[in-house]
Structures are given as structure tokens and as C-alpha cells.
C-alpha positions in Angstrom: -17.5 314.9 -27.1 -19.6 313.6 -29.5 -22.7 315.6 -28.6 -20.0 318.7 -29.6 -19.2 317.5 -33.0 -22.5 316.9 -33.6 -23.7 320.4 -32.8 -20.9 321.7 -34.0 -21.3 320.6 -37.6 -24.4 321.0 -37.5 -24.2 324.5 -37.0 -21.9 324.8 -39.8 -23.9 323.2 -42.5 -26.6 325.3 -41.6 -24.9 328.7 -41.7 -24.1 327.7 -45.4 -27.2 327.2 -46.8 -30.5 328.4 -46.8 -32.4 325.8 -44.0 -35.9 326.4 -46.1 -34.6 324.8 -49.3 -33.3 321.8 -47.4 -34.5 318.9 -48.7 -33.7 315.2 -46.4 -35.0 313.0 -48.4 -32.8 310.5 -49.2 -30.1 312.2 -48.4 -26.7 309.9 -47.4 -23.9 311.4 -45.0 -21.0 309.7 -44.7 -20.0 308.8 -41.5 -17.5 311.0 -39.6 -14.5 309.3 -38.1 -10.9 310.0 -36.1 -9.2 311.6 -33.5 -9.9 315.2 -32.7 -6.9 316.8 -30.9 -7.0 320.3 -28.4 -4.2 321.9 -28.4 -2.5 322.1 -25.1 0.9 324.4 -25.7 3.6 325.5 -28.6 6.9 326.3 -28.4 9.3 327.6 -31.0 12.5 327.3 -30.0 15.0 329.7 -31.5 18.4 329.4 -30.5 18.9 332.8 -30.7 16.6 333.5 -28.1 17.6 329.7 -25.9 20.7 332.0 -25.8 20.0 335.5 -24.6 17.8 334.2 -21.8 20.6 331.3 -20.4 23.8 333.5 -21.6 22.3 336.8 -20.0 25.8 339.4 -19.8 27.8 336.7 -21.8 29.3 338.0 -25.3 28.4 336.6 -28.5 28.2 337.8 -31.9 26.7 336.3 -35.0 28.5 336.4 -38.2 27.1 336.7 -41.8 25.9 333.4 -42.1 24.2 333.9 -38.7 27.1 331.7 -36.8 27.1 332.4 -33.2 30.5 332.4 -31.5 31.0 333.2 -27.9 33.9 335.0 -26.4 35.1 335.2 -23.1 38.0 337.9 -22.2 41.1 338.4 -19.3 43.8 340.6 -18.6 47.5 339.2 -17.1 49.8 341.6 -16.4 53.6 340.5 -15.2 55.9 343.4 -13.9 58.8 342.0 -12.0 61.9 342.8 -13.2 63.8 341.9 -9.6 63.0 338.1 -11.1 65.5 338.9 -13.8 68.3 340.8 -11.7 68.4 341.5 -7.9 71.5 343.8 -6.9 72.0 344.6 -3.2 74.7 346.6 -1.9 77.7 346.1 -3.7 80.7 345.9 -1.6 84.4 345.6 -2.2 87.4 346.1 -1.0 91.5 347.2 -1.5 94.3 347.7 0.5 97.4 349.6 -0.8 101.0 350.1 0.5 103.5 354.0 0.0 106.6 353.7 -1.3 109.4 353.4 1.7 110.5 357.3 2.8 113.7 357.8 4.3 114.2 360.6 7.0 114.4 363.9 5.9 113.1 367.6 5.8 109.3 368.5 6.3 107.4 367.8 2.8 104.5 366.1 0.8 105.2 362.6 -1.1 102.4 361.0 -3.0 102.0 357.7 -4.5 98.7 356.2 -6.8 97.4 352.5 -7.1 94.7 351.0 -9.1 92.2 348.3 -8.0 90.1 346.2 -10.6 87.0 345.3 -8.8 83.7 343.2 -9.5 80.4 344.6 -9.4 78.3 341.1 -8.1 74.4 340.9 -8.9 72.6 338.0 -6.5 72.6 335.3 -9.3 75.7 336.1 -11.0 74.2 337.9 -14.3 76.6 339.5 -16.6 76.2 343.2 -16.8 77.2 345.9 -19.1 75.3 349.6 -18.0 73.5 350.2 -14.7 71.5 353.7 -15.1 70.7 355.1 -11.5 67.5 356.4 -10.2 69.0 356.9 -6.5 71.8 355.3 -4.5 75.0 356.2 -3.0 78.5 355.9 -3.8 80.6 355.4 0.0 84.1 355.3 0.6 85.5 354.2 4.1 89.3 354.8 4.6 91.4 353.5 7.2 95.1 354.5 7.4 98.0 352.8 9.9 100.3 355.5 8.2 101.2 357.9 10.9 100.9 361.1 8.7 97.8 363.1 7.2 96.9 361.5 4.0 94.7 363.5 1.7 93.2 361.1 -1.0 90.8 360.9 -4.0 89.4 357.6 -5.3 88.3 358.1 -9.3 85.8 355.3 -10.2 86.5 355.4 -14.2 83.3 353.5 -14.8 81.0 355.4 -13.1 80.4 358.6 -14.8 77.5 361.3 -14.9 75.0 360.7 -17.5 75.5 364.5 -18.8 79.4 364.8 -19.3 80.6 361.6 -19.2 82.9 362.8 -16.0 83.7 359.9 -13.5 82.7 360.4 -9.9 85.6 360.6 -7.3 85.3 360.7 -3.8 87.9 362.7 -1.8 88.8 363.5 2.1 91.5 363.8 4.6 92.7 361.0 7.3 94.2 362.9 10.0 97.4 361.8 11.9 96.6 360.5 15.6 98.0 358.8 18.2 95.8 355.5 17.4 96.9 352.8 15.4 94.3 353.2 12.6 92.6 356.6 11.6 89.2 356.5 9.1 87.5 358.6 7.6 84.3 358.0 5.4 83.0 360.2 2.8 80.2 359.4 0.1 78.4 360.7 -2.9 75.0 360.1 -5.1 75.2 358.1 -7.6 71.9 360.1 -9.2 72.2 360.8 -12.9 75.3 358.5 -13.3 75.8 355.5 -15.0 77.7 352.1 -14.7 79.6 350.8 -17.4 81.2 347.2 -16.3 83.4 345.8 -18.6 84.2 341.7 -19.3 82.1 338.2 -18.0 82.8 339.7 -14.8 81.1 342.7 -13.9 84.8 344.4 -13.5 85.6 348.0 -12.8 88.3 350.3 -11.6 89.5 352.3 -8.8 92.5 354.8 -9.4 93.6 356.2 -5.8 95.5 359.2 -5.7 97.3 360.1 -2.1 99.4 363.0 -0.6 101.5 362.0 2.7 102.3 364.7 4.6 105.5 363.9 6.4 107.0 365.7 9.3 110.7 366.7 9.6 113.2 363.4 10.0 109.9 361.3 9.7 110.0 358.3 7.6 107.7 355.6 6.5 109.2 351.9 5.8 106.3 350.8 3.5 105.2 348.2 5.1 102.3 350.7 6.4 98.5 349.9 4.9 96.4 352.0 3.7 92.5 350.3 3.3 89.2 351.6 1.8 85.8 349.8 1.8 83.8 350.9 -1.4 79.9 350.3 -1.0 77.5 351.1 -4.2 74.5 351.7 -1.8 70.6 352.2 -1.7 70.5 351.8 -5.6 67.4 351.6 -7.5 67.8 351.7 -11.4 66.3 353.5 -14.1 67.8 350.8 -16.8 70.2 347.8 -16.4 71.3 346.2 -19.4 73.4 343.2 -20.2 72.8 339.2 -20.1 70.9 337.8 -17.9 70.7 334.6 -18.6 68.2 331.7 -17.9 65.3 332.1 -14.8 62.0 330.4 -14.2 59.4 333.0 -13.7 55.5 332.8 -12.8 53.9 334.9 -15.7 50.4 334.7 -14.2 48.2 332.6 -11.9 44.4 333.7 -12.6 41.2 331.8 -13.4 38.9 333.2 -16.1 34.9 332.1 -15.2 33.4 330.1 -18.1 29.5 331.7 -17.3 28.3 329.4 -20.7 28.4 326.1 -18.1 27.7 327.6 -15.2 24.5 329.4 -15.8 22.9 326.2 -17.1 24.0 322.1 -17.7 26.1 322.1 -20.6 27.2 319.0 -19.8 27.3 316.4 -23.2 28.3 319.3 -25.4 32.4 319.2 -27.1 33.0 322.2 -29.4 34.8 321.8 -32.8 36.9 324.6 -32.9 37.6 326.7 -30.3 40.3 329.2 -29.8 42.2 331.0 -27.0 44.6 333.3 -28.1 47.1 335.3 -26.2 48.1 339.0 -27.5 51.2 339.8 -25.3 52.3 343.3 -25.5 56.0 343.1 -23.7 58.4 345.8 -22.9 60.8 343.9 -21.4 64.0 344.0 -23.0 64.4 340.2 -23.1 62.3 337.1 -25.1 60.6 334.8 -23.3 59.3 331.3 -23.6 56.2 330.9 -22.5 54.8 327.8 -20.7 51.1 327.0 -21.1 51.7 323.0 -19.4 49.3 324.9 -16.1 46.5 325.8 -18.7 44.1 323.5 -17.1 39.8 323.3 -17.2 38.3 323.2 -13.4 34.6 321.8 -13.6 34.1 322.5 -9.7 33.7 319.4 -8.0 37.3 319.1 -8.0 38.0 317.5 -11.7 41.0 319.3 -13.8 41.7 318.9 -17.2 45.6 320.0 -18.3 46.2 321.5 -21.4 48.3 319.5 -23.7 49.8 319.3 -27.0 52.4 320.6 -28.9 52.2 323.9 -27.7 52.6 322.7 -24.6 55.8 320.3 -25.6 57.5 323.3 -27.8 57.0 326.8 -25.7 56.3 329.6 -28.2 58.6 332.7 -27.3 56.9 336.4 -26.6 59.2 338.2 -28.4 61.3 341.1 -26.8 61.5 344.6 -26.6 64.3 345.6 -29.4 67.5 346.3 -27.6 68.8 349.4 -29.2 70.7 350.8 -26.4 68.2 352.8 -24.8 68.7 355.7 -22.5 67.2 356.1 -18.5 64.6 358.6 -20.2 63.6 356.6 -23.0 61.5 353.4 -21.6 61.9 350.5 -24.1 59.3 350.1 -26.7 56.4 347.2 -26.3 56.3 344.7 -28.8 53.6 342.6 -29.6 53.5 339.0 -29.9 50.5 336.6 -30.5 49.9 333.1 -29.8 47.1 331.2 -30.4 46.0 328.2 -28.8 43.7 326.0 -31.3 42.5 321.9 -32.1 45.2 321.6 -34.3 48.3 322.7 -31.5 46.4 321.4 -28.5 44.1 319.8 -26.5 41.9 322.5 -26.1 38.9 320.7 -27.4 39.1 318.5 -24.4 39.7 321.2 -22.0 36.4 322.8 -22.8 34.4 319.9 -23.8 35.0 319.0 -19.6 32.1 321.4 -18.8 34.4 323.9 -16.8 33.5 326.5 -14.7 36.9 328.3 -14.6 39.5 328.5 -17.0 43.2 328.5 -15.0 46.2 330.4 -16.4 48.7 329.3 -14.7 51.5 330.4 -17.1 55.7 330.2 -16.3 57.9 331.8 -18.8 61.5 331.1 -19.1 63.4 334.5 -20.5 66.4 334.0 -23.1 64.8 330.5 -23.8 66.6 330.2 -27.1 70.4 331.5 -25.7 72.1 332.4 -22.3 74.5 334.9 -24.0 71.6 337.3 -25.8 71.3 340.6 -24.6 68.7 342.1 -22.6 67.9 344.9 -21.1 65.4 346.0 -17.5 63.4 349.4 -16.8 61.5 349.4 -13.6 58.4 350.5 -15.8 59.0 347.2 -18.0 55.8 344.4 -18.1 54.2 342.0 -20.0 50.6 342.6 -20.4 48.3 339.6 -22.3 45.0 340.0 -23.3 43.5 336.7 -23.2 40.4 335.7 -25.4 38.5 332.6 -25.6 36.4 332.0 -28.5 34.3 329.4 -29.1 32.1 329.3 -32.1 28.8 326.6 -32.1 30.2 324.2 -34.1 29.6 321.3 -32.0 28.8 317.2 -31.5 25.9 316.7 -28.7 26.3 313.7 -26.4 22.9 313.1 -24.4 22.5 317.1 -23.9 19.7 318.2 -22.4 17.5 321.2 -22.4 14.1 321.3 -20.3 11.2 323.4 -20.8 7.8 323.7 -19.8 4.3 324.8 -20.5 1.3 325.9 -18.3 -2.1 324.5 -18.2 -4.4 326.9 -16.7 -6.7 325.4 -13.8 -6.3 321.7 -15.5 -8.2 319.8 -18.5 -11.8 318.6 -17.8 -11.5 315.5 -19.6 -13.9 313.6 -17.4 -16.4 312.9 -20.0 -13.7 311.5 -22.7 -13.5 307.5 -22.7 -10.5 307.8 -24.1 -7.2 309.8 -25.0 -4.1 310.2 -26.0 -1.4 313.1 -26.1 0.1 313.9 -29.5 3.2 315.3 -29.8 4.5 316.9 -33.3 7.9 318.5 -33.9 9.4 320.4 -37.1 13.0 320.9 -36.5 15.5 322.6 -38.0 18.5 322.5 -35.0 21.3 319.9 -36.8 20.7 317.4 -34.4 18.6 314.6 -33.2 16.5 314.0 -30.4 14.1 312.6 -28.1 11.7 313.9 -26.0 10.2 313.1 -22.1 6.9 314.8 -20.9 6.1 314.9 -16.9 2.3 316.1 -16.1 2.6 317.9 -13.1 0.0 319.5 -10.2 0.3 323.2 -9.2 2.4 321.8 -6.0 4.8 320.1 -8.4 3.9 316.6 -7.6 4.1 314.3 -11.0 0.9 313.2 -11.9 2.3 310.5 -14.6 3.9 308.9 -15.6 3.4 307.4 -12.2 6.7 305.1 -11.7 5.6 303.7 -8.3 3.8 300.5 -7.7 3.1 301.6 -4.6 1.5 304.8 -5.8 -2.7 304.5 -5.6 -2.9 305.7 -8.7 -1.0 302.9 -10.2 -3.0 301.2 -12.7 -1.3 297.6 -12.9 -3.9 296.5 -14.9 -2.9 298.7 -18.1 0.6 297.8 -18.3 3.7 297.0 -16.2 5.7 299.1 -14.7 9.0 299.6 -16.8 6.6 300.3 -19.8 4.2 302.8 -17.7 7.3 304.8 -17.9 8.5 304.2 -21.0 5.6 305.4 -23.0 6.0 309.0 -21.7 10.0 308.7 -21.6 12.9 309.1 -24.7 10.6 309.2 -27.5 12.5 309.8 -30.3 9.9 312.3 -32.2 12.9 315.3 -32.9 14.7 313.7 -36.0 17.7 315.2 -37.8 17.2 318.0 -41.0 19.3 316.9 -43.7 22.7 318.1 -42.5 25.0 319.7 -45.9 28.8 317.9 -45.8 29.7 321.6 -44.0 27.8 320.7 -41.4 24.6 323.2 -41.9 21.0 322.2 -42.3 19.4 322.4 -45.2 16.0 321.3 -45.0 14.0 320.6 -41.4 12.4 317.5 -40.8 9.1 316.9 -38.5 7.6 313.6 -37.1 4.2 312.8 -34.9 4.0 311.2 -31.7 0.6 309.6 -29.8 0.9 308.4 -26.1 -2.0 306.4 -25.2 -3.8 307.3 -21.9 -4.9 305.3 -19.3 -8.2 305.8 -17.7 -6.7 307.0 -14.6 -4.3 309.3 -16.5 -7.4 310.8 -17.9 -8.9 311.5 -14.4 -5.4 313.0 -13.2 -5.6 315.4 -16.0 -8.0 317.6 -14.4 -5.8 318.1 -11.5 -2.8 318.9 -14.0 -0.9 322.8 -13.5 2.0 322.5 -16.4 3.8 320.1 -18.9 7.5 319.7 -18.6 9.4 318.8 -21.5 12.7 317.6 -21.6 14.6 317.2 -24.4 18.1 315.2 -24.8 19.7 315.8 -28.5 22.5 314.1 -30.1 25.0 315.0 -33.1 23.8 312.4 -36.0 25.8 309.5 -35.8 26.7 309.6 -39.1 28.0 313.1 -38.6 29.7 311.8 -35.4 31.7 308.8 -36.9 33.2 311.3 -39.6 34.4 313.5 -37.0 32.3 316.4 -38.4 31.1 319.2 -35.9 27.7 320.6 -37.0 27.0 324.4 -37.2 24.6 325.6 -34.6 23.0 329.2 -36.5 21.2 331.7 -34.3 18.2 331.0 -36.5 18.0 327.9 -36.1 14.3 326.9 -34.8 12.5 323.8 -33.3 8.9 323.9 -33.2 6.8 321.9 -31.0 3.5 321.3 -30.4 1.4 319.0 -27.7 -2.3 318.4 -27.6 -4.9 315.9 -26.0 -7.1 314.1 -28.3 -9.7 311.4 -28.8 -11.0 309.3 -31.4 -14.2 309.0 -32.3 -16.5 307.4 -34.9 -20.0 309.8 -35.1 -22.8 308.0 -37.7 -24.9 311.1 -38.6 
């Protein structure tokens, strides 16, 4: 090393100066003294590149002031409306009496009866207008009057869409020697509409019978005369009414969070992230929506709920506006947005668990704010919510790590240096502080130091015990905070120096040495911290460090 200096200098005073005019005589050099330091690797780090290589096919955008905020997006789309109202077959019933005939000539006698009947949905909902896609309007008749009866059942509130005619359903029941004749007719209830009237789903039947009676036949009126009525096969291009109160499962999806599971983020809690739901329903009801099975899974079985006020007061998703709308007019979607934030929730904690899903498990509860609202169904009705998560970098580290590394070539030949130490030197300008560990490793992998075996051959006891063997390489606190504005961005960077002394053997192992690997744990300022401040991560933000093996040296020329 010396010898190098030497003819290294030498060379240079030479090249300035013409050597025939040099005079020696008396000549004084000072002597030259201090470490001389070869550089082993740099690094910039600049976040904005840390994040395309460990975010690769994540979305983030920068804003003006170079702000980096990441988004992650989901569809959920709910289209049940059996949840709301389930109708099966509707099926009622009436049973009618003639007037008592005395015996007489041959003729025709007819007699009428109305029946108010119920129209029953499963769960009891109170309904105003059923608009039919299909189904089928059937009428069984059974007679014990011993005559032909020709009938015709008017349903006044079931009419056709067009003309506002009700349907009617009409036949014969011949006269036979059996106790009971029937007869069954039906017809389709497509293009026709249900009108029910009252808190009970009520409409009417208006029967209109002819008896045909045979010469000296009478009737006493104690004969019956039954129908069945069965609104069948119906599907429905509109119901609308009150429906009431029900529990529904709005979604049940989980949304992968790729920011912690391409990389450890663990150690990292943002400031102010966001998820916000933009529901687009065209159901004609409101709904309450339930976010209490929003939860954070980190993988290894761990869940963190959402919690909060939005949790303890459901926002409604407003509904579609109910106008009386027609079968061929599907209800209008109306937009509703809720946003889930630090200041309604516990969504700080939810992310700052390291998850690698996000879970919506969302329940809605329709008419959440009264029973007695109206509402209205289409088959074609849904809620869709587009769900973003959006997390800017404004953030408090806790011990988070980021590792990188540096080759060496085929080793250093420090064989002839008596002594050495590794400098390290950082300028940073990320709002944080931090420490740095350095592991010297072979091509294989193996850790040449520091060497944390006793055991280990290359163990030199002699230097220094174990605990500080390790030390020396390990947490040195060389990456210190930029001044930090009271908005949390950095305003001018701050650098610091570091030298590890090297033992002899540590010197030897260099020559055998294939990479560096530096890993570097960084806090949030704990003066930043205790103020509950979050500090601004920009996409320019750089760190810049530098490590180099040097010796000291004192050369009398």
C-alpha cells in the first residue's frame, strides 16, 4: 500500500513540472498521513424506482407534489330480488250457495256472489301492483247442483296492461249422475297486472252463474257450488309495494393487497387511507349497509375487524326513486357513496396489520329507516359497488426493513494491508431514520463475518467477545433523519460516516468475499411519532449510500 502511494505521487509531481529544473536541495515534504478508502459499491435509492421494481402491476400515481398514493380496485355486484319478496303459487278458495228453486217449467235461473280474497307473499309483505312476465290464472269448479251451470269468474283486480279490462275465466259444469261435477279452465296472466288493495293483499272475485233447470226440477239451496283459484307459474316484470325489514348478504369477496405480499411490509401503519364504496343501485328500496365483516386477513390466520362509527351507525345506499314505474320501464340507478376513512373508522388499523386480503363481507338491511316506505322490484334490479382502496405514503415506520445488496467481483486482495476498516457514508433524504447491518458473504452464500459462532475457526476470540464481534457490523445507526417541515415533508437531507474496524482475520476472509448485503431497518422520528404526525413519503425521495475498504497510513517522504 504504501509502495502505491509512494509511486503514485510520485508520478504526479513529476508530470507537473519539468524533472530537469528540479532542484532537492533542501527541500522539506511534509509527511503524508490517513486513511485511504477503495470504494467497494453505491446505491441510490429512489423510492420511485424501490417501488416499480417491488410493486410491479400495482397502481400508483404521483400527484403534483410528487405524493405517491396506491390504489387498489373491486367490483360487488348483489342481484337478488327473491331476498326481498318470494311469491309461490297463490291459492285460494270460495264456496257459494243458489237461491232455493221451487218446481216448475223448463228454464234458466242465475244467481252472482262475490269473494274478497288474499293474495299471500312467503314472508307476509304488503303489496300494491304485481306486473307479470308469465304465469297462469286457473279456475277449478266443482258443482253438487244437479243441473248444467255455465259460469264466469271476473277478477276485478287483475286487468290487461293495455285496456285496463279484467280477466275472467268462464266454462260449463255439466249435469251427471255423480255427486260432484268439475270442470277446470285457466288463462295467462301475460301482460296483466295485479292491483291488491289494503294491509292485506286483498282482491275480488265476482261469480256470475246460469242453472239450467229441467221441467218440475227444483233446487233447495242447500246445494254448493266450489272453485279453487290458483295464480300460477308467475314470474314478474315489476312488484311494487312495502316490503318491509330483511337481512341480506350484499357481498362476500376478498380483494388481494399485492403492496404486502410481494415484499415484508411489516412495521409500516399508513396515515390516511381511504376505501370508498360508489354504489350504483336500481333497486327500488334504501338500504343500510353493514360494513361490521370488513375485516384485514394477514394469512397466517390473524383478522383484524373493521370498526368505528361507521360500523356502529350503517350509512343507507339510497334507492331507486319510486315513481310508479311501468313493466317496460326498469327503475333508474342511483348513486350513492360512502367512504370509509381515519376519522369514521378503524381503517388505519386494518391496514397497518400487514394484510394480504382485504374481506368484504357486507349485509344490508333494506327500509333500515321505516317498515312502511315504499319500494318497488324488477328482476333486472342490482346493486353494483365499485370498491377502491387508496392509500397515500403518508406513514410512521416501526423497525421496517428493506435489504439490498451489492457484488464484489472475484473478492478484494487485501492480503498485503495490516490493517482495515469498512466506511460506510449515507446522504438521505427519505423522512425517516435508520440503521444499517452489513453481512460479507462468499459466492455460495456462506457469511464470512461477522462470524457469530465461537465455534466457528475463524473466530478470533482474541479481538473481542462475542456479543460485540457482532455488534460492530450490526444496527449502526449511520441513516439519520432530514429535517422533517411540521407537514411532514423533508426539507433538507442529512448524511453521517461510519468506520468498522477489521480484524486480521476479517481481512484474510475478504478475499474470499462474492457480495455485501445491506439491510436497513428505518423508523418514523420519534419526535414526529409522539405528535401523532405521519410523514410524507415523495417519489423523489432518495438515499444514497456508499461503502468502501480503507487503511490508514502514515508515509514520511
Amino acid at each position: 500500500m504504501k509502495k502505491f502511494v509512494y509511486v503514485a505521487i510520485s508520478a504526479f509531481l513529476l508530470a507537473a513540472c519539468n524533472a530537469d529544473q528540479l532542484e532537492f536541495d533542501d527541500l522539506e515534504v511534509t509527511p503524508i498521513e490517513g486513511p485511504f478508502v477503495f470504494p467497494l459499491g453505491e446505491s441510490t435509492y429512489v423510492l420511485r424506482d424501490l417501488l416499480d421494481k417491488q410493486t410491479e402491476g400495482q397502481d400508483f400515481v404521483e400527484d403534483s407534489t410528487s405524493l405517491i398514493t396506491f390504489f387498489y380496485n373491486d367490483t360487488i355486484t348483489y342481484s337478488a330480488p327473491d331476498d326481498f319478496v318470494t311469491i309461490n303459487d297463490i291459492v285460494q278458495s270460495g264456496t257459494t250457495n243458489p237461491p232455493a228453486y221451487l218446481a216448475g217449467a223448463a228454464r234458466q235461473e242465475t244467481f252472482s256472489a262475490s269473494f274478497d280474497l288474499t293474495y299471500d307473499p312467503q314472508d307476509g309483505e304488503i303489496l300494491d301492483s304485481l306486473f307479470y312476465l308469465t304465469g297462469d290464472l286457473t279456475i277449478l269448479t266443482e258443482s253438487e247442483i244437479p243441473a248444467d251451470i255455465d259460469y264466469v269468474y271476473t277478477v276485478e283486480n287483475t286487468t290487461n296492461i293495455n285496456n285496463g279490462t279484467p280477466i275472467s275465466v268462464s266454462g260449463t259444469v255439466t249435469n251427471t249422475a255423480a255427486p260432484v261435477d268439475t270442470h277446470t279452465q285457466t288463462e295467462s296472466l301475460v301482460n296483466h297486472v295485479t292491483k291488491l288493495s289494503g294491509n292485506n293483499n286483498t282482491f275480488r272475485v265476482n261469480l256470475e252463474a246460469t242453472v239450467t233447470l229441467a221441467a218440475a226440477q227444483s233446487l233447495t239451496g242447500l246445494e254448493e257450488l266450489r272453485f279453487t283459484l290458483t295464480y300460477g307459474n308467475q314470474t314478474f316484470g315489476l312488484i311494487y309495494g312495502k316490503f318491509g325489514q330483511d337481512v341480506v348478504q350484499v357481498g362476500n369477496q376478498a380483494l388481494d393487497i399485492d403492496f404486502f405480499t410481494q415484499a415484508n411490509r411489516d412495521g409500516i401503519t399508513f396515515g390516511n387511507p381511504s376505501l370508498t364504496f360508489d354504489f350504483r343501485n336500481s333497486f327500488g328500496l334504501p338500504i343500510g349497509v353493514d360494513f361490521s365483516g370488513v375485516y384485514a386477513d394477514d394469512g397466517a390466520g390473524n383478522q383484524t375487524f373493521l370498526t368505528g362509527n361507521i360500523v356502529n351507525n350503517p350509512p343507507v345506499i339510497e334507492g331507486s326513486g319510486v315513481n310508479t314505474p311501468t313493466v317496460n320501464t326498469p327503475g333508474e340507478t342511483v348513486q350513492s357513496i360512502i367512504e370509509i376513512n381515519r376519522t369514521n373508522s378503524s381503517i388505519v388499523n386494518v391496514l397497518g396489520s400487514s394484510p394480504q386480503q382485504l374481506v368484504f363481507d357486507i349485509a344490508g338491511i333494506s327500509n333500515p329507516e321505516s317498515e312502511t316506505e315504499l319500494n318497488y322490484l324488477q328482476p333486472t334490479s342490482e346493486i353494483t359497488a365499485y370498491v377502491t382502496v387508496e392509500i397515500p405514503m403518508e406513514v410512521q415506520l416501526e423497525d421496517y426493513q428493506e435489504t439490498g445488496s451489492f457484488g464484489l467481483g472475484s473478492g478484494f486482495d487485501a492480503s498485503n494491508l495490516d490493517s482495515a476498516f469498512i466506511r460506510i457514508v449515507t446522504l438521505n433524504e427519505l423522512p425517516f431514520t435508520g440503521t444499517v447491518s452489513l453481512e460479507v458473504q462468499a459466492e455460495d452464500s456462506t457469511v464470512l463475518f461477522p462470524i457469530t459462532d465461537e465455534s466457528d475457526p475463524r473466530y478470533d476470540s482474541a479481538v473481542t467477545n462475542h456479543p460485540t464481534q457482532i455488534e460492530r457490523f450490526t444496527n449502526l445507526p449511520i441513516i439519520k433523519a432530514p429535517l422533517i417541515s411540521v407537514n411532514g415533508e423533508v426539507t433538507d437531507p442529512s448524511g453521517d460516516t461510519e468506520d468498522i474496524a477489521l480484524t486480521n482475520e476479517e481481512i484474510q476472509l475478504l478475499s474470499g468475499a462474492a457480495r455485501v448485503i445491506i439491510t436497513m431497518t428505518f423508523n418514523t422520528p420519534v419526535s414526529q411519532t409522539s405528535r401523532d404526525i405521519y410523514v410524507k413519503v415523495l417519489a423523489d425521495y432518495t438515499l444514497n449510500l456508499k461503502v468502501g475498504i480503507g487503511t490508514r497510513f502514515n508515509l514520511d517522504l
